[in-house]
C-alpha positions in Angstrom: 36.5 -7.7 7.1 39.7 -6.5 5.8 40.6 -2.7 5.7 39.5 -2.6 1.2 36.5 -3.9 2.5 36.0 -1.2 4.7 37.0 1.3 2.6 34.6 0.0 -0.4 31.6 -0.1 2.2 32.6 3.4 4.2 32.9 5.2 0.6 29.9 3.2 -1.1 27.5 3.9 2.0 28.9 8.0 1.9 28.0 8.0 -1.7 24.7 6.4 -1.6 23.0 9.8 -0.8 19.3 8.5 -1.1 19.5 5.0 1.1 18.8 2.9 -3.0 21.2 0.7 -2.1 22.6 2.0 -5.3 24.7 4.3 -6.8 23.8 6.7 -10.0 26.3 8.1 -12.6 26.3 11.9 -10.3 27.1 10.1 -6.8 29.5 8.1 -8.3 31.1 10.8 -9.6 31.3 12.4 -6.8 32.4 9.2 -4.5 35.4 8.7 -7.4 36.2 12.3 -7.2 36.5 12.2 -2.9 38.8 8.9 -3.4 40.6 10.1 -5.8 41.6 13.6 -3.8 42.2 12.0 -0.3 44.2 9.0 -2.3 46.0 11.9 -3.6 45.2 10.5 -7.3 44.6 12.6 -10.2 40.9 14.0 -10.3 38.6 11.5 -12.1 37.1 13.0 -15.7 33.5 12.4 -16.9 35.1 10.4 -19.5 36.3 8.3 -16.4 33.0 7.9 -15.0 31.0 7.0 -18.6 34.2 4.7 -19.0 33.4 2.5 -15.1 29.5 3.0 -15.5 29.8 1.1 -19.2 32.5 -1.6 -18.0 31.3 -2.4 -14.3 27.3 -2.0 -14.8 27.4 -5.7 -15.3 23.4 -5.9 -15.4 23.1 -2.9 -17.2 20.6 -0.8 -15.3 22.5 2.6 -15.3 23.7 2.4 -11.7 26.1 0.4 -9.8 26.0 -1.8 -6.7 28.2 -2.6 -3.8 29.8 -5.2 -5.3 30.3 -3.5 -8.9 31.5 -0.4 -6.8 34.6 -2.4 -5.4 35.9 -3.7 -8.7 35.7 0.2 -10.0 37.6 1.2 -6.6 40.6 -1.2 -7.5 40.7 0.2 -10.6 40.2 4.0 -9.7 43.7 3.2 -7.3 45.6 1.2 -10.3 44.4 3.4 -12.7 44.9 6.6 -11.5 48.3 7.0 -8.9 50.1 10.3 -9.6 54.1 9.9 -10.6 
């Protein structure tokens, strides 16, 4: 497993607070939020967070897998480097 892999499953597994196996809208949040600060990224909005759930919640169930979670962690680190 490569070290992103690692990160996505370290971070996915610390935000998964209840064991689903998924992640809601308020534990995302707060997973983004942790990345973002010990990425030293800017803080990630609300705006961000309805913005990933509605573009990575590919089946539409208002919470986001493993696998939707790593396309939204690549895009939290394009997306949101300081200058």
């Amino acid at each position: 497993m490569n070290m992103f892999a690692m990160m996505v499953e370290k971070a996915f597994k610390e935000a998964d607070k209840d064991n689903s196996g998924e992640i809601d809208r308020n534990e995302l949040k707060g997973v983004l939020n942790k990345m973002s600060k010990d990425l030293k990224l800017t803080e990630v909005t609300d705006a961000d967070v309805d913005a990933y759930l509605k573009k990575l919640d590919l089946d539409k169930n208002e919470v986001i897998s493993q696998k939707e979670f790593g396309k939204i962690f690549q895009e939290v680190i394009a997306a949101k480097k300081k200058k």
